[in-house]
C-alpha positions, 0 to 999 in steps of 0.5 A: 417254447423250451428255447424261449424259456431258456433265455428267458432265464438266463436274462433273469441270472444277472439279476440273481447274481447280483443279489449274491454275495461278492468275496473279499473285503467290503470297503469302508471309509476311514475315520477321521483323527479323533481331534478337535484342532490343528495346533498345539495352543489355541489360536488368538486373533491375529496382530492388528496394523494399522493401513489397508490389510491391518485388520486382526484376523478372528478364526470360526471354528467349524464354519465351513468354507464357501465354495467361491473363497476367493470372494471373501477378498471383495474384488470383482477384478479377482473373481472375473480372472478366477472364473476367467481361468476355469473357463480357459485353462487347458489344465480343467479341460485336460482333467475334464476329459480325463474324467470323462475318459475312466466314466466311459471305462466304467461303464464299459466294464459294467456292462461285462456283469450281463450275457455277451448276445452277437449275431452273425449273417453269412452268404456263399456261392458254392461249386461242387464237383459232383464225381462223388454222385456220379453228375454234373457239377454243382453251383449253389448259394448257402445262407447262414444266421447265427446268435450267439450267447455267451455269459460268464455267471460272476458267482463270488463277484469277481465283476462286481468287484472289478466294477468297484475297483474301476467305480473308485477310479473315476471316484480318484479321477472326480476328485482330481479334478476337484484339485485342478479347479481349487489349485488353480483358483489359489494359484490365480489368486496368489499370482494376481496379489503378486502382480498387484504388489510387484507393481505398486513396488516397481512404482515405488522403486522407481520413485526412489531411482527418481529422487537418487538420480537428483540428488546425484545431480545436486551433489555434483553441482556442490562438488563443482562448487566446492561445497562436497567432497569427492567422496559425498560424490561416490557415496550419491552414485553407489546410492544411485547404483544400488537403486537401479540394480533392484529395479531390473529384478522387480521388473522381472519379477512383475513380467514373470508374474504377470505371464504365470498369471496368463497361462493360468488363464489359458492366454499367451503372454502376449494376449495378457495385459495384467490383472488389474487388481488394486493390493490397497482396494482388497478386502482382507477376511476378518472372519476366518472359516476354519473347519472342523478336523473331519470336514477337513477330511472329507472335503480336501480332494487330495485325502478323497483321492487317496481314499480312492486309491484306497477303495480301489485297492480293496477291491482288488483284493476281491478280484484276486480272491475270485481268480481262486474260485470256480467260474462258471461260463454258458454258452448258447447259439441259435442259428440255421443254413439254406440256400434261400434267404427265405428258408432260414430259421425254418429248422432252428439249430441251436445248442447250450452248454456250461463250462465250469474251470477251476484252478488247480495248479498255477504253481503258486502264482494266483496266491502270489498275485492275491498277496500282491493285491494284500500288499498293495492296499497295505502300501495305499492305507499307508498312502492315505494316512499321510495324506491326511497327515500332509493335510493336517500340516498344511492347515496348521503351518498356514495358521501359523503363516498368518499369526507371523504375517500379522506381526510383520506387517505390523512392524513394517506399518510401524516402520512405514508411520516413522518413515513418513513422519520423519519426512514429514518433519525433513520437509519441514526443516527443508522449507526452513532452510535447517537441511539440505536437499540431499538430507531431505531426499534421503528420508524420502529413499527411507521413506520409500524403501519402507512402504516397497517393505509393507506393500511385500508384507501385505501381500505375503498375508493376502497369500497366505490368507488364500492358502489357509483356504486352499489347506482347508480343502476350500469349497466342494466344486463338484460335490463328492460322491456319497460315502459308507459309514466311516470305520476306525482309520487302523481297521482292516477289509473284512473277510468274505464270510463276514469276518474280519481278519487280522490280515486280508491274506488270512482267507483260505486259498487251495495252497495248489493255487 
């Protein structure tokens, strides 16, 4: 009875230490910078175009993002090869497992926070020479069966921390696959407008090599003719020859692109026969969501990781803090031997014990090792507030990206109206007789050049339409873990005590250790 009522109460300790206090700094979650925008000066509406994609961009603020940005595009092209990517690509299933890895590492370190019980059977065949006695010898079987208890009592929360530290690891992990889903997602996106746009230059191009090559011809006809000289000769070939040497680059770029898309997919190139997305079907976003200054925080998972970093850090300060202190270990056994299975547990041999360690001299190495510890949530403090920096910088250059596409597409749609009304009136003066046909193809070269130039400008705002919402921090794919009351960005860990401290290395330590 006394030995039942032992080990109940030592099942009942882990539930008393964790009602105990744990030494070294409790984290909390930086504040977001006090600001309420991203720029200098406010931010208008964009330039309008006229055209596909000219419509001026208006910026909500503090409207969140949707978690499925992309389809703010209005293509069902898109949206299949987005999904088609987090389906496929072995980029998520690597971050997937990764996750599901430093889970099963926290859980495994949780289970450190209750009593070790293991038990042992054991079965021999003995021969004793029996002299001692004065007999014969002696052939008999010994049964053994032990259990086993060991607990290390976590008094200041040593095992708490050290499950806080590895808690905030899957934490980094969860948020890292948050930004392999939304880089993905941008990377599919910009990719695929690339495609789309490479290809309507490609056609165009070759449209323009088309009409060079006639116009060679024709000029030869009138040099054999006598009516052009050797040199409006040479000047249709350089034309010709410049014309084609853009085409083998464009067409590159186009199969580059289209096996970057691939991949992203999760297909061989060989697999991909191209995104079949329409540039001039897109629908570019008039309404722009731009979120508050702290949901920006909050929501980007490249800041949540290095908040991550950050907590794990803090955490370790606390299990440096405890390697100071006194641990406390119990160890229990209950066990018995016979020589017949039968038999054991009849007698009941048993036996517990406390062991109590402390550090006395380590020669300044566990001091040395919580200083490491100060240091290094020092080096990811700092770690953060550029990430938070790096993100506010990404926000702000993409505004400014979209405000500079809009003045070039503008520009380039002009460029793209004149062009067109200038062979508009050519072709006119070639069915009245009033221009030849090299003239009249020369506007249509112009003519081309100038669509290739605001096809490149369309899609250059496309782009950068998608990464405003990837520097937003896009939608929370999986939705992040809950958080405590957020604390001043410039704070630092409070003490154990409840104090807080200039400097987590101010809490007192044996000097010995």
């Amino acid at each position: 009875m006394k030995t039942a009522g032992l080990l109940r109460l030592i099942a009942a300790l882990p539930a008393a230490v964790l009602c105990a206090c744990a030494v070294g700094p409790d984290f909390k979650t930086p504040a977001a910078p006090a600001t309420d925008r991203y720029t200098a000066s406010p931010l208008p509406p964009t330039a309008a175009a006229p055209g596909p994609g000219g419509n001026a961009q208006r910026f909500e603020a503090g409207k969140a993002v949707p978690t499925r940005w992309w389809t703010l595009f209005g293509s069902d092209a898109l949206d299949r090869l987005v999904d088609e990517a987090f389906a496929g690509s072995p980029t998520v299933s690597a971050a997937q497992a990764t996750l599901r890895e430093s889970q099963e590492e926290a859980a495994a370190n949780g289970a450190r926070i209750y009593p070790q019980l293991d038990g042992s059977l054991s079965a021999e065949r003995q021969k004793q020479t029996g002299v001692q006695y004065g007999g014969m010898p002696n052939i008999y079987n010994l049964y053994g069966a032990t259990i086993s208890l060991s607990y290390g009592i976590d008094v200041f929360g040593e095992l708490r921390r050290v499950n806080e530290a590895q808690q905030a690891a899957v934490d980094y992990q969860r948020f890292e696959l948050q930004a392999t889903y939304q880089t993905l997602a941008a990377n599919v996106v910009t990719a695929a407008f690339a495609e789309a746009s490479l290809r309507d230059q490609v056609g165009a191009e070759t449209a323009v090599v088309r009409d060079l090559h006639e116009q060679l011809d024709i000029v030869q006809r009138q040099f054999a003719l006598g009516g052009a000289s050797w040199r409006d000769v040479l000047d249709a070939r350089a034309a010709l020859a410049t014309g084609e040497a853009a085409l083998p680059d464009l067409k590159k770029q186009l199969e580059q692109t289209r096996d970057r898309l691939a991949i992203y997919l999760g297909k061989l190139p060989a697999d991909f026969g191209g995104s079949g997305l329409d540039l001039a079907a897109l629908k570019l976003p008039a309404d722009l969501p731009l979120g508050l200054p702290s949901d920006v925080v909050r929501q980007r998972p490249d800041v949540r990781a290095a908040e991550a970093n950050l907590h794990q850090a803090s955490a370790n300060i606390g299990i440096a803090t405890d390697n100071l202190l006194p641990q406390l270990t119990i160890n229990g056994s209950f066990g018995d031997q016979a020589s017949k299975p039968g038999d054991l547990f009849t007698s009941g041999i048993w036996g517990i014990g406390a062991n109590l360690a402390q550090p006395i001299f380590h020669g300044g190495e566990l001091r040395a090792k919580r200083r490491e510890a100060v240091d290094a949530y020092d080096a990811a403090a700092a770690q953060y507030r550029s990430a938070v920096l790096h993100a506010f910088g990404e926000v702000a250059d993409a505004l400014r990206e979209l405000e500079s596409d809009a003045d070039a597409l503008a520009a380039q749609s002009r460029a793209a109206e004149t062009s067109a009304e200038a062979l508009h009136i050519a072709e006119q003066q070639y069915r009245i007789g009033a221009i030849d046909l090299p003239q009249l193809l020369d506007e249509r070269r112009l003519a081309a050049q100038a669509r290739i130039a605001r096809l490149q400008a369309l899609a250059s705002r496309y782009a950068d339409t998608a990464a405003l919402f990837q520097a937003l921090g896009g939608g929370a794919l999986e939705p992040p873990r809950e958080t405590v009351p957020a604390a001043p960005l410039s704070a630092h860990p409070s003490e154990p005590g409840g104090a807080t401290a200039a400097h987590p290395a101010s809490a007192s330590n044996p000097e010995s250790s």
